[in-house]
C-alpha positions as CSV (number, residue, x, y, z in Angstrom):
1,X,95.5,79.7,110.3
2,X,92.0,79.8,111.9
3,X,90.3,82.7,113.2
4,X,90.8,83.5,116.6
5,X,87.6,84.4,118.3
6,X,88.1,88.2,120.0
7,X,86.4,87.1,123.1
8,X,89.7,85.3,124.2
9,X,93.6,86.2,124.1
10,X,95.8,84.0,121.4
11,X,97.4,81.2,122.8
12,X,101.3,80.9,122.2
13,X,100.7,78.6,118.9
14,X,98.5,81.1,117.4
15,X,100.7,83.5,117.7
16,X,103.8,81.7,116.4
17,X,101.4,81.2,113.1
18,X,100.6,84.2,112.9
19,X,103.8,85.5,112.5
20,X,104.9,82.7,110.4
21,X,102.3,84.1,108.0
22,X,103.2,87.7,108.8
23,X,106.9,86.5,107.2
24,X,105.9,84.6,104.5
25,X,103.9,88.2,103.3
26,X,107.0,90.1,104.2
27,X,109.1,87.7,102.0
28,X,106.5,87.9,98.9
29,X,105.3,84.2,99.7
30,X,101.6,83.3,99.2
31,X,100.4,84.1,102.7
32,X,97.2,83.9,104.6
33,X,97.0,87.7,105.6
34,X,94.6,90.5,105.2
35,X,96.0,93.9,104.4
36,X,94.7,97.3,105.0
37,X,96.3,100.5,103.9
38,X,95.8,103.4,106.6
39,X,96.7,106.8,105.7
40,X,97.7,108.6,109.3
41,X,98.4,112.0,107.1
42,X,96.8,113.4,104.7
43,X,98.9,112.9,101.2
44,X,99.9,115.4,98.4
45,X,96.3,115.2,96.7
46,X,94.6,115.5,99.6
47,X,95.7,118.9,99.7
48,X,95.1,119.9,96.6
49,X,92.0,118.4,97.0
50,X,90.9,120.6,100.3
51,X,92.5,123.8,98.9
52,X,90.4,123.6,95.5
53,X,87.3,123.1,98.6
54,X,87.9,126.0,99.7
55,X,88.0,127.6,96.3
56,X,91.8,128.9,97.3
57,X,95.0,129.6,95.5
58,X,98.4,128.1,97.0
59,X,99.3,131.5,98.6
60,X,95.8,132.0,100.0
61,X,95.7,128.8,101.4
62,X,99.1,129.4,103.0
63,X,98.0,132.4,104.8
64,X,94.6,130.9,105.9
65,X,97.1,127.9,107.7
66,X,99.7,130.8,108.6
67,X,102.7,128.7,106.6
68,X,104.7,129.5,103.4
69,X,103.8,129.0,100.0
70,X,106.1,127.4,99.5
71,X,104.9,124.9,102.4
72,X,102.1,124.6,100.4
73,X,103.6,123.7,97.5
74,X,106.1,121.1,98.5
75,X,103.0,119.4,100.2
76,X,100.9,119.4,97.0
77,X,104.0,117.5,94.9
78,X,104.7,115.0,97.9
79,X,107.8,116.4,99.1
80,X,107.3,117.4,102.6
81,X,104.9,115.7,105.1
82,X,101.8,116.9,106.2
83,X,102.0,116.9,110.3
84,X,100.5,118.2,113.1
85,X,97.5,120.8,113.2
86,X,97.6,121.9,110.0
87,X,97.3,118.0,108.6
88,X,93.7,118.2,110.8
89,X,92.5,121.3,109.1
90,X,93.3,119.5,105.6
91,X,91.3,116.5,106.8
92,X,88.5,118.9,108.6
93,X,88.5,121.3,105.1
94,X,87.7,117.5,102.7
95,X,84.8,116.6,105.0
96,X,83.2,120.8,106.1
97,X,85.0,122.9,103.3
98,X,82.6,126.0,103.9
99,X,83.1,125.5,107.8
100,X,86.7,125.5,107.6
101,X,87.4,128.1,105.2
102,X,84.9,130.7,107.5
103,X,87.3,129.5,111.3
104,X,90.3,129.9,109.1
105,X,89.2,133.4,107.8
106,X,88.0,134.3,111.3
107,X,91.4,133.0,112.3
108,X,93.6,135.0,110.2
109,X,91.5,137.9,110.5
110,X,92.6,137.9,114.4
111,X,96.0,137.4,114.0
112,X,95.8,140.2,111.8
């Protein structure tokens, strides 16, 4: 299928092939596609990951995000998903881990 400049809306037939395409990848055929893998939520060792960051255990991490260890825990083997606000403050604590981990304390410290 050729490339359809973004400047412009696909016609009808463009479309229609690239759909045809879209099914033959769906089906395992040899297709014409490009794939990208987007991860909307952080995974298991992405937590791991931004807990060892912050140089935390599981239970300190847990109180710094005002869940359960056991939250923690079932996120680090993959068992629950990570949603919502405290999925942000994994990404945040990967990218800023000395930021993070100072709000967070300054955070629990007030609900304290």
């Amino acid at each position: 299928m050729a490339k359809t400049p973004t400047n412009r809306p696909w016609t009808a037939k463009e479309f229609e092939a690239s759909l045809e395409e879209a099914g033959k990848f769906a089906r395992g055929e040899k297709a014409k596609v490009k794939v990208s893998v987007i991860h909307l939520c952080p995974q298991a060792r992405d937590v791991k990951e931004a807990r060892k960051a912050l140089k935390v255990t599981q239970p300190q991490f847990a109180r710094l995000l005002d869940i359960s260890t056991e939250t923690v825990r079932k996120w680090e083997q993959g068992i629950n998903p990570i949603t919502g606000t405290a999925s942000r403050w994994i990404a945040a604590a990967l990218k800023r881990p000395k930021l993070v981990k100072s709000l967070l304390m300054e955070l629990t410290a007030a609900r304290a």
